[in-house]
C-alpha positions in Angstrom: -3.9 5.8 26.8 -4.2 5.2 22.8 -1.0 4.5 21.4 -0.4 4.5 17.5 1.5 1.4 15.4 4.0 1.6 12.4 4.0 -1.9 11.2 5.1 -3.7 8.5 4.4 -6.9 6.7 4.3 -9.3 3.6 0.9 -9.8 2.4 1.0 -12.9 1.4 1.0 -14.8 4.4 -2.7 -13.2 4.8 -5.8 -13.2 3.4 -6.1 -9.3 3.9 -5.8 -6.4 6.7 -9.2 -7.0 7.8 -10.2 -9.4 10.4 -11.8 -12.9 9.2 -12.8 -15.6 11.4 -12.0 -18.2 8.4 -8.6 -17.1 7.2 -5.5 -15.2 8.8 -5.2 -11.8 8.5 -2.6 -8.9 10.1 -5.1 -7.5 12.1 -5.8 -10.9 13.8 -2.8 -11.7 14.2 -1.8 -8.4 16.2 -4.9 -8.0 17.9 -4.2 -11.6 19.6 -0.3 -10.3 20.0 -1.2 -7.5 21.8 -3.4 -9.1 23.7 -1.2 -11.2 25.3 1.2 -8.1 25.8 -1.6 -6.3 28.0 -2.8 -9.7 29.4 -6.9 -8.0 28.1 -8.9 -7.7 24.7 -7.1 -5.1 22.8 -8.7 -4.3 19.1 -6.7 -2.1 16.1 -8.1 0.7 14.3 -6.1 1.1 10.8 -5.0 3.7 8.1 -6.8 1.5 5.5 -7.3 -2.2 4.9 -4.8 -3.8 2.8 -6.0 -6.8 0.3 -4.9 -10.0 0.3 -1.1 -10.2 -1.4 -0.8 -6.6 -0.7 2.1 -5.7 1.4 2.8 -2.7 3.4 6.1 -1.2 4.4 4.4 1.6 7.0 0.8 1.1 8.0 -0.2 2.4 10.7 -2.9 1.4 13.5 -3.8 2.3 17.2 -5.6 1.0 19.7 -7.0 1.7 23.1 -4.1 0.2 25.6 -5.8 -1.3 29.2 -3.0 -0.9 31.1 0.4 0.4 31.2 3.2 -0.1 29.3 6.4 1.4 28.3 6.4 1.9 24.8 9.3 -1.1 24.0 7.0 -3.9 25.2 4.4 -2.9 22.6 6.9 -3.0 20.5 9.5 -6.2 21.1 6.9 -8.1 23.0 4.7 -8.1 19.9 6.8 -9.2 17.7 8.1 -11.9 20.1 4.9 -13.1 19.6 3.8 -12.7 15.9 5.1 -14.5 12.8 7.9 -13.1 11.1 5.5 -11.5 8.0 4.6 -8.9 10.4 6.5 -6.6 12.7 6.0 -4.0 14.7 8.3 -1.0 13.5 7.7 2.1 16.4 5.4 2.8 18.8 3.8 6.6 19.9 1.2 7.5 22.3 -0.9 9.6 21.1 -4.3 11.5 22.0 -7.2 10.2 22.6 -9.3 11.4 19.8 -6.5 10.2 17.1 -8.1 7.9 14.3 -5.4 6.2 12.0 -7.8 6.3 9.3 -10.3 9.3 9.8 -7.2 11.7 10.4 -4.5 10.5 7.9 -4.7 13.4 5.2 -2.6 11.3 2.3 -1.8 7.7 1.8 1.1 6.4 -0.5 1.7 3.5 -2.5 4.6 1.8 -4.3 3.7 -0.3 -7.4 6.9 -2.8 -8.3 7.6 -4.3 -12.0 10.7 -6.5 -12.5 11.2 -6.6 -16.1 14.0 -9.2 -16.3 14.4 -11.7 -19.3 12.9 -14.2 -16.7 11.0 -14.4 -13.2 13.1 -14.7 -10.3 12.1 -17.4 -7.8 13.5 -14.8 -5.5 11.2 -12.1 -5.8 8.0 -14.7 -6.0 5.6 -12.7 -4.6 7.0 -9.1 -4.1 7.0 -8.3 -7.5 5.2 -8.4 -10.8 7.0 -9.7 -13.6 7.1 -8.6 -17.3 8.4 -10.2 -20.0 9.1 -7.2 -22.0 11.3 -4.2 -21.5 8.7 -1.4 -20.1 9.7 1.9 -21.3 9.3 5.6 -20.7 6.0 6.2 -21.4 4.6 5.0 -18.5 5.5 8.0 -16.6 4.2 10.6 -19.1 1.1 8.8 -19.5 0.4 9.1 -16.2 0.5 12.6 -15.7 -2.6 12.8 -16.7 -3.9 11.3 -13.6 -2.6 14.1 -11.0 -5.3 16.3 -9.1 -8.8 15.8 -8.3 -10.7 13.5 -10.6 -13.1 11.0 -11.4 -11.4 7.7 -11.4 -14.2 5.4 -12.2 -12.1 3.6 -15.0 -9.6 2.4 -12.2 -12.8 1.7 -9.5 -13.3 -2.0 -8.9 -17.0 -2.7 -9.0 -17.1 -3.9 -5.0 -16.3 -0.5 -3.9 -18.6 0.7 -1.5 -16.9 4.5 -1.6 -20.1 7.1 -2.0 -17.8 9.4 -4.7 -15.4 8.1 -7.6 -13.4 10.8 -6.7 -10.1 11.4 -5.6 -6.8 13.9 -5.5 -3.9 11.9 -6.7 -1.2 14.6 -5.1 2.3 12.6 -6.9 2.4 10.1 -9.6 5.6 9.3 -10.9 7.0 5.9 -12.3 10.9 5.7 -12.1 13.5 2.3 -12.6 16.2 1.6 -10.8 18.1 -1.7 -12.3 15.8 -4.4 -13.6 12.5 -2.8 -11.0 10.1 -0.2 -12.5 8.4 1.6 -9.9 4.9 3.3 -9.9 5.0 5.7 -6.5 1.2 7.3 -6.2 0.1 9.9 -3.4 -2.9 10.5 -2.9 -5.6 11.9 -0.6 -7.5 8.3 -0.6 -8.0 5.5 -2.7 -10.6 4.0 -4.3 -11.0 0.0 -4.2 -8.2 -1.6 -6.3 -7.2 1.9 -7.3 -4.0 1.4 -7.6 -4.0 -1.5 -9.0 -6.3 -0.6 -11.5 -3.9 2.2 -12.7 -1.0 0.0 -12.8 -2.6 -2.7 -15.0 -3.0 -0.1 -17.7 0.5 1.9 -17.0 1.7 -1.3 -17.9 0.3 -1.9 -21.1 1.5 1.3 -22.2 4.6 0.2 -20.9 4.7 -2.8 -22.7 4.2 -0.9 -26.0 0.1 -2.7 -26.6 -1.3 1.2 -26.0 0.2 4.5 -26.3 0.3 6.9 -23.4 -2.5 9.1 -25.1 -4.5 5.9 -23.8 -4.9 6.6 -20.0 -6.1 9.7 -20.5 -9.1 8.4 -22.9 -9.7 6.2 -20.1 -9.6 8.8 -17.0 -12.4 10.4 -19.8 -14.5 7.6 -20.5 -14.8 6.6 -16.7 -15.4 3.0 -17.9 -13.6 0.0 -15.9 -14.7 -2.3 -18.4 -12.5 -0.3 -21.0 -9.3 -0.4 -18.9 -6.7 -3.6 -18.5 -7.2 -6.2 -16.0 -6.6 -5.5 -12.3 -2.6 -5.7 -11.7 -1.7 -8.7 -9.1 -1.4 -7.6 -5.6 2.2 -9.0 -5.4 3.9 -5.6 -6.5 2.0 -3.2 -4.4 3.2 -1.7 -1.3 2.0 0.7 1.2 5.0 2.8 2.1 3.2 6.0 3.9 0.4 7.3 5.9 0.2 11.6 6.8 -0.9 12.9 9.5 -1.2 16.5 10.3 0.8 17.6 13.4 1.9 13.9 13.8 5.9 13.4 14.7 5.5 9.7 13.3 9.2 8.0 11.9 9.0 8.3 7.6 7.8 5.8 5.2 10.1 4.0 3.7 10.2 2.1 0.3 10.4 -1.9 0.0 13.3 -3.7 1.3 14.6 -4.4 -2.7 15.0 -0.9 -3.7 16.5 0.4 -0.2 19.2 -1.9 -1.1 19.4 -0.5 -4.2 19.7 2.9 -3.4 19.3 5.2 -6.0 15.9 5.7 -8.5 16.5 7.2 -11.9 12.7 8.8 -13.3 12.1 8.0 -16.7 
């Protein structure tokens, strides 16, 4: 039977999603978990491969299972034997033909600023800090980035995708206390999409560009024009869609569901 994964996990005790011989990575890590559980080679299929520092709050995988299992062994029994920056969250069978990547009709993303008077030792990794107060312009400047585009300006120059475009479905950017949060839906992503974009929301944020400034760059289609790539520390994959799929919800990063509450700029 193929049974699908919601997991979660901090980046940086990874160099990556992907598989590497050299370095760990999540997919190695629960590819040799699971393995143990079914006592035969198991390998993971993925929504989307996650960089290194990137964390993800509901990614989901699958994989081909050799024998029988009830569902709560794939579950606890993994995570008995994983590290504790990565745990299972639910487990579904699901049919055959399913592909966690292939099928998933949006992916979302969370993008988190602490804008503090200082860096918190606490947040060391989760978060990107700024110095300065971001304000509301970040949310109206990125307004212009909803629907189907060209999004070479936020394309890292590795990326291997045949098409610069994509259909951003949601962009808002919202605080709640001392956290700014950029939360992006779209059909796919580009590579370092995301992180593109939220290198220049925050300059605009930051008051070194007005907002009228990401939408000369969305025209321009120039990467070389646009800020520096935003460190992978803030971002978070919250949510994967699937189409006649009864999967548990996304959810957003631990910090803001104690939080509660966001209030949109």
């Amino acid at each position: 039977m193929r049974i699908a994964l919601g997991i979660e996990y901090d980046g940086g005790a990874f160099s990556g999603f992907q598989y590497q011989s050299h370095a760990p990575s999540v997919q190695g890590t629960l590819q040799e978990a699971l393995s143990r559980v079914a006592a035969a080679p198991i390998t993971l299929t993925a929504a989307g491969r996650t960089d290194a520092g990137v964390h993800a709050t509901h990614q989901v995988v699958a994989f081909d299972a050799p024998v029988e299992r009830p569902m709560d062994a794939w579950i606890r029994g993994t995570n008995a034997l994983t590290p504790r920056a990565v745990a299972v969250l639910w487990a579904r069978e699901v049919e055959d033909d399913f592909h966690p990547r292939f099928q998933a009709t949006a992916r979302r993303y969370m993008y988190l600023f602490y804008d503090a008077s200082a860096a918190s030792p606490l947040l060391t990794g989760r978060v990107t800090f700024s110095r300065r107060l971001l304000d509301e312009r970040m949310h109206s400047a990125a307004q212009v980035l909803l629907g189907e585009q060209d999004f070479s300006a936020f394309r890292a120059a590795g990326c291997q995708s045949s098409t610069p475009m994509r259909c951003v479905h949601r962009l808002s950017v919202q605080r709640a206390a001392d956290f700014v949060l950029i939360d992006i839906t779209a059909n796919a992503f580009l590579l370092h999409m995301v992180r593109n974009i939220a290198g220049s929301l925050l300059v605009v944020g930051e008051g070194r560009q007005g907002p009228e400034w990401i939408a000369s760059l969305l025209a321009g289609r120039d990467r070389t024009a646009a800020a520096p790539t935003a460190a992978p520390d803030g971002l978070y994959l919250v949510d994967v869609r699937y189409p006649g799929q009864t999967f548990p919800p996304g959810r957003p990063p631990a910090v803001l569901r104690a939080l509660g509450g966001l209030d949109r700029f």
